[in-house]
PLY file of the C-alpha trace (Angstrom):
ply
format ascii 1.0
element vertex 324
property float x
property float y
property float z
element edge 323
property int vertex1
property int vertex2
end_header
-13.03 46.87 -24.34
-12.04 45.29 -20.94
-16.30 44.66 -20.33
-16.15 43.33 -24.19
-13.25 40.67 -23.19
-15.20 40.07 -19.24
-18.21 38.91 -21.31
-16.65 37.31 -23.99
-14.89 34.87 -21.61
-17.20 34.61 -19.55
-19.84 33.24 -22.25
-17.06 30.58 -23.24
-16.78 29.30 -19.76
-20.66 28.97 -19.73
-20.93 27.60 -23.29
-17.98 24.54 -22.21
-19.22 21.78 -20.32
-17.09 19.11 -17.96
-18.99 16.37 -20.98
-17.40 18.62 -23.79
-13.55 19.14 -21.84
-13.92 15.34 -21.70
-15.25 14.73 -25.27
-12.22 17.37 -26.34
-9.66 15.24 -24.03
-10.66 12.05 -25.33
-10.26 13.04 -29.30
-7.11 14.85 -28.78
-5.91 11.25 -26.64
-6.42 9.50 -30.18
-3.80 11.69 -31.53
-1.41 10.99 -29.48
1.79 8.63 -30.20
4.47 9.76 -28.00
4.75 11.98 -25.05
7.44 13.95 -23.02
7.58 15.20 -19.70
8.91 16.88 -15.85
6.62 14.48 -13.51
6.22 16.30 -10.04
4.44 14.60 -7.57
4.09 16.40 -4.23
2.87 14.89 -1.04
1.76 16.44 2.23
0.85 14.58 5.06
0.40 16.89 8.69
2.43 19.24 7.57
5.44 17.55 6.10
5.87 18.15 2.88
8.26 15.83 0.07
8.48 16.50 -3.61
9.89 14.20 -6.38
10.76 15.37 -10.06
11.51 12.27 -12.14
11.96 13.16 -16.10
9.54 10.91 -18.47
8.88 9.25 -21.89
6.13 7.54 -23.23
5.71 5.84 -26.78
2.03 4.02 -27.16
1.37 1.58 -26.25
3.89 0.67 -23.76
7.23 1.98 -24.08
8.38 3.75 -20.98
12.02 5.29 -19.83
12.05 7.54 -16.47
14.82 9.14 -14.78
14.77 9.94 -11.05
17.97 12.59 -10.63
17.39 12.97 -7.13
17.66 9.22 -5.80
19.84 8.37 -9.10
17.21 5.88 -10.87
16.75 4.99 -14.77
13.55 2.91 -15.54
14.02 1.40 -19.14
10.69 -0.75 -20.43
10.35 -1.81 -24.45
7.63 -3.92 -23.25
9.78 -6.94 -23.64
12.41 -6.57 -20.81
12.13 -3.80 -18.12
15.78 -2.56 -16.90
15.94 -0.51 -13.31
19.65 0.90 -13.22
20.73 2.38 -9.51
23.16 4.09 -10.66
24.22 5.18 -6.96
24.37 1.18 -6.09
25.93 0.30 -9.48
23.44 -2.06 -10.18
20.99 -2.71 -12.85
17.31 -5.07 -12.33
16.41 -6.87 -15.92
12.69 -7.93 -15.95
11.07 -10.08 -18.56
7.75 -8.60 -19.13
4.62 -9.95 -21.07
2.66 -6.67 -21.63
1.99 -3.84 -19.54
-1.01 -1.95 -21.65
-1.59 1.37 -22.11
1.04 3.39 -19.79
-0.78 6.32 -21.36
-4.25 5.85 -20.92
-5.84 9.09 -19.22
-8.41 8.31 -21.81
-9.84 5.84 -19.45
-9.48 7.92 -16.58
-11.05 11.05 -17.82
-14.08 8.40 -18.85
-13.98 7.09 -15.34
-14.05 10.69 -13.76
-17.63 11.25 -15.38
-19.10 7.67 -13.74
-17.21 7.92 -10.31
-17.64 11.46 -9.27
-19.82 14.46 -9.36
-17.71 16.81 -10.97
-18.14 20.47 -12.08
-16.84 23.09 -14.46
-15.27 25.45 -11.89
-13.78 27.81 -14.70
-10.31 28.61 -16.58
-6.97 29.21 -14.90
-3.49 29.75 -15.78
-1.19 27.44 -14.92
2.34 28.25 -15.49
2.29 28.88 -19.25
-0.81 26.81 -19.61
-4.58 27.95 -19.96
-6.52 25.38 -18.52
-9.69 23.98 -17.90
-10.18 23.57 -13.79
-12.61 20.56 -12.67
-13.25 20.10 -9.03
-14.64 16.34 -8.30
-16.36 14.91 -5.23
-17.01 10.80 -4.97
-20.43 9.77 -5.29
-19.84 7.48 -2.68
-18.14 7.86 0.47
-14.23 7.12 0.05
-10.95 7.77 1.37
-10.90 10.56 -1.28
-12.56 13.55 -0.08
-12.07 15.48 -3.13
-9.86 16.06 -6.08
-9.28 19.15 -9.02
-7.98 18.67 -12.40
-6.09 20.82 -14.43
-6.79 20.24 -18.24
-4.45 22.22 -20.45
-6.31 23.89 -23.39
-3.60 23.06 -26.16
-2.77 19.62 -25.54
-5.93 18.69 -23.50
-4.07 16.57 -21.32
-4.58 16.34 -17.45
-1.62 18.77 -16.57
-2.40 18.60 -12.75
-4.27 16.74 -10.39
-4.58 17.43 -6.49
-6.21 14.83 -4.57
-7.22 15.23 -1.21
-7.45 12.67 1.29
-8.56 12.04 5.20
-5.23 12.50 6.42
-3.09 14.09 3.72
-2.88 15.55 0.06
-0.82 15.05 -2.76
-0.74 16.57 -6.54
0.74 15.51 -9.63
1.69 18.01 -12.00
3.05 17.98 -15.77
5.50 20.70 -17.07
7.80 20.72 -20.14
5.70 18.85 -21.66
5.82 16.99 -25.74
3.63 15.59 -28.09
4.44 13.28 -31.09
7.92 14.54 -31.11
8.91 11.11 -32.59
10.88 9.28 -30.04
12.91 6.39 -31.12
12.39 3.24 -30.06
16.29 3.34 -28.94
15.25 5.48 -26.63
13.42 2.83 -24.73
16.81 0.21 -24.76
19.29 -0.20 -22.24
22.69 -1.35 -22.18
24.39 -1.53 -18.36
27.81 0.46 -18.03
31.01 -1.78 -17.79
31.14 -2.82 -14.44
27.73 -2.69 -13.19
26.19 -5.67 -11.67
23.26 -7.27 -13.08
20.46 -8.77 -11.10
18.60 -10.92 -12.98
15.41 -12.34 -10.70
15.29 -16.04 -11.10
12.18 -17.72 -13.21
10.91 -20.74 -12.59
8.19 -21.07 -15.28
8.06 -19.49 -18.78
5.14 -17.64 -19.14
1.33 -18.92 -19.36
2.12 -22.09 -17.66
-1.33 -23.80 -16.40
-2.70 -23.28 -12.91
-2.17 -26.87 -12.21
1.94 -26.47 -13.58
2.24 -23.44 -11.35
1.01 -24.53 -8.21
3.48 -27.77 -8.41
6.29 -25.27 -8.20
5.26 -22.79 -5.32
5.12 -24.08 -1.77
1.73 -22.11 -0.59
-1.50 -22.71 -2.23
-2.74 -20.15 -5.01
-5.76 -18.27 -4.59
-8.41 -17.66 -7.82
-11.06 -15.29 -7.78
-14.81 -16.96 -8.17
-15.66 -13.96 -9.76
-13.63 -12.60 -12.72
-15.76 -9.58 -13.83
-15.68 -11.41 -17.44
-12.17 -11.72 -17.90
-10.82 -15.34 -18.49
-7.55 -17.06 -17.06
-4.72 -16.92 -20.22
-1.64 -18.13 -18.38
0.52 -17.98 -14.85
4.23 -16.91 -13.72
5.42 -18.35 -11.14
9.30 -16.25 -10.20
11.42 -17.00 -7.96
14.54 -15.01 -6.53
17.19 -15.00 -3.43
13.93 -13.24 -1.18
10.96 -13.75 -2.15
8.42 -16.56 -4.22
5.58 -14.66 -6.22
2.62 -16.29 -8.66
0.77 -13.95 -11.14
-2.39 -15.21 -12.62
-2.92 -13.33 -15.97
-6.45 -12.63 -17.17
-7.86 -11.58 -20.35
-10.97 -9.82 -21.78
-10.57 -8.71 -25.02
-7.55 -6.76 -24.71
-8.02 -5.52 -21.38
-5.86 -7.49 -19.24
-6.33 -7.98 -15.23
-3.16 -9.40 -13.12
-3.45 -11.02 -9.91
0.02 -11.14 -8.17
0.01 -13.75 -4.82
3.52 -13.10 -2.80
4.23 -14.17 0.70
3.40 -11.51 3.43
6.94 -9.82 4.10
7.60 -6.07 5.54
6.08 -3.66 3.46
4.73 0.24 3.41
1.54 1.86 2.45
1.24 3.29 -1.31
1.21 6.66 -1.59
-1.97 8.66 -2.57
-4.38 5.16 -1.72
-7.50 5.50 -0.96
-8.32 2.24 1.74
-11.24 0.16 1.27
-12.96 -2.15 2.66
-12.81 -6.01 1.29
-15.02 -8.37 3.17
-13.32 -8.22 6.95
-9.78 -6.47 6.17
-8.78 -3.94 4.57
-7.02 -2.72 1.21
-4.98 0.24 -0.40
-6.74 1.25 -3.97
-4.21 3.19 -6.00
-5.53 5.20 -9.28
-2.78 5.76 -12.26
-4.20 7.75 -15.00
-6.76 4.99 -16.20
-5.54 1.58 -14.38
-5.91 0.47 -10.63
-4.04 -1.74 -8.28
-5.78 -3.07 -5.14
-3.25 -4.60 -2.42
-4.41 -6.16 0.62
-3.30 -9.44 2.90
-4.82 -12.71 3.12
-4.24 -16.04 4.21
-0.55 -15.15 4.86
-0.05 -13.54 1.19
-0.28 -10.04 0.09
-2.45 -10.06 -2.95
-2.14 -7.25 -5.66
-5.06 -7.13 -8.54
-4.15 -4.25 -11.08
-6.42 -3.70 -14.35
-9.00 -1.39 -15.29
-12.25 -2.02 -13.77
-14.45 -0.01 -11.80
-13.37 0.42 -8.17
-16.85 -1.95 -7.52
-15.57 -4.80 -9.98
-12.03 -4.81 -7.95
-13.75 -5.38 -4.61
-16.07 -7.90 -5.85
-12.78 -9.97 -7.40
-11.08 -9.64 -4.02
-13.96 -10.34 -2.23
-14.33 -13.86 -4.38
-10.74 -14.75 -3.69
-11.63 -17.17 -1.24
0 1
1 2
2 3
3 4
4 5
5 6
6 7
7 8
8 9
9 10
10 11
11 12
12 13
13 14
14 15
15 16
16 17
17 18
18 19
19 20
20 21
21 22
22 23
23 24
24 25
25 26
26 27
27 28
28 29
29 30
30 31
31 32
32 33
33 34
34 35
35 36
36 37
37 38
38 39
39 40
40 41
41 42
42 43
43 44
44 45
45 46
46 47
47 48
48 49
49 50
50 51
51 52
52 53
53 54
54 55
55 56
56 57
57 58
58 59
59 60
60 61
61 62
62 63
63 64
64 65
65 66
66 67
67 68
68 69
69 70
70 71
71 72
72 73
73 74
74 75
75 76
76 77
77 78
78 79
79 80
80 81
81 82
82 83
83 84
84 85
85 86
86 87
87 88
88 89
89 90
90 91
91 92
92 93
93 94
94 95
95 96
96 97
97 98
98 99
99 100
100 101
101 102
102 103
103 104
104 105
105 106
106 107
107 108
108 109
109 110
110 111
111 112
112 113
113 114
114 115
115 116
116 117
117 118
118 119
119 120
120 121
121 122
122 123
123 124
124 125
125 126
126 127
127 128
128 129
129 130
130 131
131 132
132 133
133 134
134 135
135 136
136 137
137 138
138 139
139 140
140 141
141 142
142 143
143 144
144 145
145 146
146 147
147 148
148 149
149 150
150 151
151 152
152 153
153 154
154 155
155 156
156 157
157 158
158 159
159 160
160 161
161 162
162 163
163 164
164 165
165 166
166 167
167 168
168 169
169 170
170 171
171 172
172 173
173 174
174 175
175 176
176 177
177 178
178 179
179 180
180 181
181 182
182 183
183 184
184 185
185 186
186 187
187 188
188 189
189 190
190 191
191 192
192 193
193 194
194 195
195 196
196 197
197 198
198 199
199 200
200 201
201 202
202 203
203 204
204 205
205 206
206 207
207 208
208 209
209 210
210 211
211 212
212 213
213 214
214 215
215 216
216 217
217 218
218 219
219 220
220 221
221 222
222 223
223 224
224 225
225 226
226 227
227 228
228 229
229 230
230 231
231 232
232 233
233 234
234 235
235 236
236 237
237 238
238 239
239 240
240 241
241 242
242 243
243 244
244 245
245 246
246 247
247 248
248 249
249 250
250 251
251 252
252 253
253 254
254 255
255 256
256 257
257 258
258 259
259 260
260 261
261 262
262 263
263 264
264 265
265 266
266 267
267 268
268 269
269 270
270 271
271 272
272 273
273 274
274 275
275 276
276 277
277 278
278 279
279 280
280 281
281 282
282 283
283 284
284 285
285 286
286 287
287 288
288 289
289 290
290 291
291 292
292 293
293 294
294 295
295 296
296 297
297 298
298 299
299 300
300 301
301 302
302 303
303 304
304 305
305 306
306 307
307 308
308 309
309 310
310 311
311 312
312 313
313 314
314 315
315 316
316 317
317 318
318 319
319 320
320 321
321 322
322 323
């Protein structure tokens, strides 16, 4: 019996490819409407090790609500107004928004994973109370990445854990307690501040998709466009404004993807975790990858610049490289 089961399993490893686990991944993403979750992201750099836990909900296409216990955070999004409540400070951030896409699109990323990397069935593995799929990935190219491995649970065929590897450190994501199509309300995603907590409310100067010409009257440093948009065409700027800090963000569509190009004044600032640095022209940037969507940050001419979207890793360079 036990050589029976050795082959048996064996002969399903064999018969699954990383193109099917993908193919599977992507049909059971279709499915999905809402999703619940324990994020825990763990990062290790020479030795020191910090974990966060931070308790999510996600309602396609962009409804979002995350609690941080440990550093006392709620994150709030309906896609219309985006509420951060510090509930140790006793205050509460209220952000207009215009959009944010997909906040569940590992869709994209698994897509992306087959194009960017070389990656290879390595076999099934248990994972908590999980059977999973285990892919191990290398870059094609040379990166700040050195390697990664996915977890992809067999039941909900979702991306359960991912450890990336880097030059000088590691870091993993992992998904436990995890819910599908549970029907969350939309209540869920509203937020109404406790008596007695004090609202900041960044200042806008502009409504939204104000022209180029109306939003550079109304900053005092000159905006930067791309000469190369990868196809996407300019819909509209912000230009905000609060006690700190003066930020424009060009918005640019294709289709429904949507590319952002955020221009602040160069202030004190740390690296991103897990970013992979890359090389744009004669400086250098930080490339962050979130489960389908990139952001690219790097300095010039006295600004930080931040591109997010959902391009290919070449397309981002090439944008930043055009922003002259």
């Amino acid at each position: 019996m036990t050589l029976v089961l050795s082959i048996a399993a064996t002969g399903c490893i064999a018969e699954m490819t990383v193109e099917e686990v993908a193919k599977h991944t992507q049909e059971k993403y279709e499915t999905v409407h809402d999703f619940k979750a324990t994020r825990i992201t763990t990062t290790n750099v020479q030795g020191a090790e910090v974990t966060d836990e931070i308790e999510i909900s996600i309602k396609k296409p962009n409804k979002f609500m995350s609690e941080d216990k440990k550093r006392g955070v709620i994150t709030v999004s309906n896609d219309e107004v985006m509420w951060v409540y510090d509930i140790k400070k006793g205050e509460a951030t209220r952000t207009p928004l215009e959009g944010s896409g997909d906040l569940l699109d590992y869709d994209r990323f698994i897509k992306e994973l087959l194009v960017d990397t070389n990656a290879t069935l390595l076999g099934e593995e248990k994972l908590s109370d999980m059977f999973c799929y285990v892919i191990e990935e290398t870059p094609k190219k040379d990166t700040y990445m050195t390697g990664q491995k996915i977890w992809i649970d067999k039941k909900y065929w979702l991306p359960v854990r991912i450890e990336t590897d880097f030059e000088s450190f590691n870091s993993s994501v992992e998904y436990t307690n995890i819910s599908f199509n549970t029907g969350i309300s939309d209540d869920e995603f509203e937020f109404s501040p406790p008596a007695g907590v004090k609202i900041i409310e960044p200042e806008t100067k502009l409504p939204n998709n104000v022209s180029m010409e109306d939003a550079q009257n109304n900053v005092n440093f000159t905006i930067m466009t791309p000469s190369y948009t990868a196809g996407y065409e300019f819909n509209g700027a912000t230009v905000s404004k609060s006690e700190y800090v003066e930020s424009i963000s060009l918005v640019y569509m294709k289709g429904r993807e949507r590319m952002t190009i955020t221009q602040t004044a160069l202030q004190e600032k740390h690296l991103l975790p897990n970013a992979e640095c890359v090389s744009i022209g004669e400086t250098e940037g930080e490339l962050v990858y979130i489960l389908g969507n990139k952001l690219l940050r790097f300095d010039s001419n006295d600004k930080e610049i931040v591109i997010t979207g959902t391009m290919n890793k070449e397309e981002f360079i090439k944008i930043a490289e055009s922003m002259n």
